[in-house]
Residue, then its C-alpha position, 0 to 999 in steps of 0.5 A: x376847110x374854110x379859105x380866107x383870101x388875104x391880098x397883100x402889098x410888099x409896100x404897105x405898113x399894115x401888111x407887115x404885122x398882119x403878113x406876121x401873124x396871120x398863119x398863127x391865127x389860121x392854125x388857131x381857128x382850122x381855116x386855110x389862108x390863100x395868100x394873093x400878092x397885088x399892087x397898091x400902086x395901079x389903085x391908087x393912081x386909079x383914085x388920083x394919088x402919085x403917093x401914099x396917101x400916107x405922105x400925101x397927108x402927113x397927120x395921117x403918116x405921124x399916126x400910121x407910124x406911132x399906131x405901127x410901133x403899138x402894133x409891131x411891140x405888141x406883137x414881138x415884131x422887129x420895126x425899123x422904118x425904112x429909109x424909103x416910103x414907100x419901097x417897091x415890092x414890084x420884084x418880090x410881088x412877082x415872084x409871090x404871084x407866080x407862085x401863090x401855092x408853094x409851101x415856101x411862100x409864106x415864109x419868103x412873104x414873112x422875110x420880105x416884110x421882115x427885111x424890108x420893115x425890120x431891117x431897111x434892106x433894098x427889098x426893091x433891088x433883085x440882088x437883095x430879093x434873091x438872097x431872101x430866097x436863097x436864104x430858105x434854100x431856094x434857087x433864088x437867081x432861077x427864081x428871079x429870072x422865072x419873075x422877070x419872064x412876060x408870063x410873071x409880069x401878066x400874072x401880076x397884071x392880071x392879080x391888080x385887075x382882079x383887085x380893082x374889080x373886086x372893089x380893093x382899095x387898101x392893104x391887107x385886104x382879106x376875103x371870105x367868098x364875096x365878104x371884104x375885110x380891111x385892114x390888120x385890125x380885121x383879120x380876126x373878123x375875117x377867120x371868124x366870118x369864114x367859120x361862121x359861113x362853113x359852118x352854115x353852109x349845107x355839106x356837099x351832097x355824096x359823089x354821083x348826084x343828090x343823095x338820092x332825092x331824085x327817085x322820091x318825087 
């Protein structure tokens, strides 16, 4: 099945719808999303921003906010901006992180955007980010605690340095094997260049070896 890796940050505006309705573009099309929590901050500060670039240039933050509003009633999707901008996602991103593969998770990515972009709750505060999970019937104090463990903290480390390697600069960014795609208006590129590539990749050759080309040289 063709994989679209999609790399998201709690903060970012532009995540939110694309965190919204990228499982409903996925089931459409047969590709498979795997979900990949970062960081913004550590990128930024690496090209010289204290902020948002959303703040830093107000003309740029007027248009991201109207262009966002367009997008959420297009799409159904609850907009409150929140109080604080950006929010830390430090909490959540690390309980996503340590758990990329869980059946649960992109509920739990939908209700953190959801409260944080849709009900300007704390999603920064841990007390705030466990009662989401608790919400969806998960241990979320265990889960919390599981997050604030050196292991999770490493883990996220490790995702923001994969992200700067990989030439990340913004959020959502999805990836088709080395192909990168930005932004929430890209998503649809992103599934259709995953399928165009499955289908001009060669099928994989029969367990134990060629497929039998070794014995007609």
């Amino acid at each position: 099945m063709a994989i679209v890796e999609f790399w998201y940050e709690f903060a970012s505006t532009y995540s939110y719808p694309a965190a919204m309705r990228i499982e409903r573009l996925a089931a459409a099309r047969g590709v498979r999303v795997a979900w990949k929590a970062f960081l913004l901050g550590p990128i930024f500060a690496a090209q010289g921003w204290a902020d948002s670039p959303f703040n830093l240039y107000p003309a740029k933050g007027r248009y991201m906010w109207r262009d966002l509003e367009r997008i959420c009633a297009r799409e159904g999707i609850a907009l409150r901006r929140p109080s604080v901008f950006p929010r830390s996602g430090l909490v959540a991103a690390r309980v996503a992180c340590l758990n990329d593969e869980a059946s649960w998770l992109p509920d739990f990515v939908r209700a953190v955007y959801g409260a944080n972009f849709g009900e300007d709750r704390e999603t920064d505060d841990a007390g705030v980010v466990a009662s989401l999970l608790a919400g969806l019937g998960l241990p979320g104090d265990e889960l919390i605690a599981r997050a604030g463990s050196p292991d999770a903290k490493a883990a996220l480390r490790r995702r923001n340095e994969e992200a700067a390697e990989r030439g990340v600069f913004g959020a959502p960014t999805m990836f088709v094997g080395d192909e990168m795609f930005w932004g929430n208006d890209r998503l649809e590129d992103a599934f259709d260049w995953a399928l165009k590539r499955s289908h001009e990749d060669p099928p994989p050759l029969p367990a134990g070896g060629d497929g039998g080309r070794a014995f007609k040289n």
